[in-house]
N, C-alpha and C positions, 0 to 999 in steps of 0.2 A: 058173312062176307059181302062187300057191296063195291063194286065197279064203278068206275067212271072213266067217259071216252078223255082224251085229250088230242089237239090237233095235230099233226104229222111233225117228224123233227123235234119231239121232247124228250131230250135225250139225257138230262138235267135233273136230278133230286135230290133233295136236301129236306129234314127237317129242321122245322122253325122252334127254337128252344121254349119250351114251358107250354104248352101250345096243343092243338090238335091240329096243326096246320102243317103242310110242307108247301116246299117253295120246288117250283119246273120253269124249265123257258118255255117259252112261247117262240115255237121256231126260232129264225135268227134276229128276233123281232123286240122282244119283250120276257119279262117275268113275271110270275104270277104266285098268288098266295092261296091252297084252294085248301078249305076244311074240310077234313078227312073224312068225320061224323054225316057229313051232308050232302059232298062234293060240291059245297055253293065257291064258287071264286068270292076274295074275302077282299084283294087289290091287283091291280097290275101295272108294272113301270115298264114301260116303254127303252128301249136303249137311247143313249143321246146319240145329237147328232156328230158326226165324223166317226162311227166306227162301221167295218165292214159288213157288206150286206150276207157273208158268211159267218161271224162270231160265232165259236161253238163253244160253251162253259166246258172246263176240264176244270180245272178247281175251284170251288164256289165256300169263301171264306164269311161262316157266319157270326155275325156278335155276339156273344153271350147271353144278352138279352134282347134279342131278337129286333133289333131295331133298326140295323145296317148290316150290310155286305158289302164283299168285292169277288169280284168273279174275273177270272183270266182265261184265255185262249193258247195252249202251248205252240197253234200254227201260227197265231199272230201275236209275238209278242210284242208289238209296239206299244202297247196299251192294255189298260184294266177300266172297267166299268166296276165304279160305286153305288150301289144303290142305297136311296135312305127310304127305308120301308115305311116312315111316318107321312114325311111330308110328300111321297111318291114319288122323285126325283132320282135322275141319274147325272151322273158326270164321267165324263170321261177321262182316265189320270193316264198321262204319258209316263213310259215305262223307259230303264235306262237303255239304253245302247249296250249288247249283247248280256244280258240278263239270262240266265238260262232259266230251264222248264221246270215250272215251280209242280212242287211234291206236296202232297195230302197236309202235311207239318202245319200248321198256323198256331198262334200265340196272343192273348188280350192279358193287359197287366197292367191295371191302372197306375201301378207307382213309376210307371216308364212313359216318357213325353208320348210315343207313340200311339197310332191307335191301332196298329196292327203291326204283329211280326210274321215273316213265312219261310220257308225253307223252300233252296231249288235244289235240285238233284248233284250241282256240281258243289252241297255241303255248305253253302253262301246262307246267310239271315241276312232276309231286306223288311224295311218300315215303311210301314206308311203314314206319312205325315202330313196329314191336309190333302192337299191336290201333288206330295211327292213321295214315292219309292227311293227311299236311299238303301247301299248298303249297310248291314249292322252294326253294331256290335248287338249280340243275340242277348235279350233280358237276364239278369242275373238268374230269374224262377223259371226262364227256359232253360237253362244249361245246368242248373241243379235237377229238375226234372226229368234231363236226359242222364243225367247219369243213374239218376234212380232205374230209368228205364233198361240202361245199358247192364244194370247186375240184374234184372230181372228178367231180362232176356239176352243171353250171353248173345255177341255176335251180332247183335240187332243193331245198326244205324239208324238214328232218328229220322233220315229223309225216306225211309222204306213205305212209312206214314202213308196210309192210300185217301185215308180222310179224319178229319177231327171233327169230330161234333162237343166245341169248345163247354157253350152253354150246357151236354149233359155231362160234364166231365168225363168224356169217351176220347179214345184215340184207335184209332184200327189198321193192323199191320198186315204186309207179310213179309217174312224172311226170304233173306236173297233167292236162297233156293226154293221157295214157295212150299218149302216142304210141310211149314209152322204157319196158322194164321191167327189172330188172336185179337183181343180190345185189351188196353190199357187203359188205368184210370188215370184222372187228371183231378191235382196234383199226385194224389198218392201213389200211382205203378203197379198197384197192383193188377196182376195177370189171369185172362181168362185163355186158353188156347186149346186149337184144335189141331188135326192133321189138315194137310194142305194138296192143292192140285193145281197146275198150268191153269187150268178151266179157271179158277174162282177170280169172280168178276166184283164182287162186291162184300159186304162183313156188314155186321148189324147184333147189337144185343139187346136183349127185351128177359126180363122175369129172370135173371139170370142162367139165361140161358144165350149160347152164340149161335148165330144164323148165316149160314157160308151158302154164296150164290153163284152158281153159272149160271150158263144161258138155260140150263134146261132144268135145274134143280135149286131150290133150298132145302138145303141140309140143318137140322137143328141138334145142337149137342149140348147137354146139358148132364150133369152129374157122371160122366163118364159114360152116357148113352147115345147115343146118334140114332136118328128119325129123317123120316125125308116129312117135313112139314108143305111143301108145297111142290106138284108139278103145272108146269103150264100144259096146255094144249099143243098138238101137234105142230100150227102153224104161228105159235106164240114165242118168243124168246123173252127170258127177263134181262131187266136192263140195267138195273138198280133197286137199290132196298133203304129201309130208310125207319127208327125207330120211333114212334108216335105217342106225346104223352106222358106222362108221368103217375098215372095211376095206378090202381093194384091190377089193373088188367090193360096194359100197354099192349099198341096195336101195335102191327107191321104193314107198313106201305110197299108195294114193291110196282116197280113201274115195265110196264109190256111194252117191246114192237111187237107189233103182227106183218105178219108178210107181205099184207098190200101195204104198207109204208105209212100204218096208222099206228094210234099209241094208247095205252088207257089204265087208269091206275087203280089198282085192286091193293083195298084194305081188310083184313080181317085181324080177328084176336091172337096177339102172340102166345098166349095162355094154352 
């Protein structure tokens, strides 16, 4: 297991596809690339200028091959910030006039002009097209997908989606009632699931096993058994989780506040 501090306000994780990396913000400031193996920071983009000195990341849409994102704010939707993780640069993309609050759902599909699809809560698919968000029409291999999803999991709408991690062919739910939480593969639907709680903050799979988080637990379930794999510390909350890696022993990132208003990100083996 090995720890690393982060500065206050990183409230933000995502893993970087194919990779030992995940991506956090950097207060309301910046994003950062840090290797998990090392804790060394790999890059960091800066936000551009004209966005609020509050942005807070609520969905952080990553490219399949790790080479770009777009990240939104549901308090501010006036705008998304792009980042291109090669050449370190951000832009800022003006968002439509009353757009609603975009849900975990995203889509890359190279036979489609776009370079990104995403789902908001009021059931809408918008593109991103260069420097614009239009609305849809939703890719043909997103709406076959969903249906796949929809016999796989009776009941389930596609915007319930809390995150996609495009690049591992993962999608992570929970059902309206929270009763059911689970990953979805991508393309194929097939279903991992567990029981569900108000509590659960976060989803993650690793070894084929699923990993259900609140503040004060990971839960790990696998073959019909359930384990508490991690508690934090008393004055510790988790914040997020995130699956690391592609090898036969994939790790788990999971990101802490502590109660003085500090943050630090603990790796160990999901094995």
């Amino acid at each position: 297991m090995q720890r690393y501090e982060l500065p206050p306000h990183t409230f933000a994780l995502r893993a970087l596809p194919q990779s030992s990396e995940v991506l956090v913000n950097i207060e309301h400031r910046a994003v950062r690339s840090i290797d998990c193996t090392s804790g060394e920071t790999q890059w960091e983009i800066s936000f551009p200028d004209g966005v609020g000195a509050y942005f807070s990341i609520l969905q952080w849409y990553i490219a399949p091959n790790g080479t770009w994102s777009f990240a939104l704010d549901e308090n501010d939707l006036e705008y998304g910030i792009r980042f291109d993780h090669v050449n370190k640069t951000s832009r800022r993309i003006t968002l439509p006039v009353g757009i609603g609050i975009p849900s975990g759902t995203c889509w890359f599909d190279p036979a489609v002009e776009s370079e990104l699809q995403f789902v908001t809560f009021d059931g809408l698919t918008w593109s991103l097209e260069g420097a614009n968000v239009v609305v849809g029409p939703a890719a043909p291999s997103l709406l076959a997908w969903g249906r796949r999803v929809s016999e796989a999991v009776p009941g389930y709408p596609r915007f319930n989606q809390i995150r996609t991690d495009f690049g591992d062919g993962r999608a992570y739910f929970l059902s309206q009632d929270i009763e059911r939480v689970g990953r979805v593969t991508i393309p194929g639907a097939d279903v991992l699931e567990a029981e569900g709680t108000p509590e659960v903050t976060d989803l993650a799979e690793a070894a084929g096993a699923l990993f259900v988080a609140t503040e004060r637990c990971i839960l790990r379930h696998r073959d019909g058994d359930t384990s508490v794999f991690f508690e934090p510390a008393q004055n510790e909350r988790i914040h997020g989780i995130a699956t690391v890696g592609h090898t036969e022993h994939p790790l788990l990132a999971v990101l802490l506040r502590l109660s003085g208003g500090s943050y630090s990100l603990l790796v160990q083996r999901a094995t």
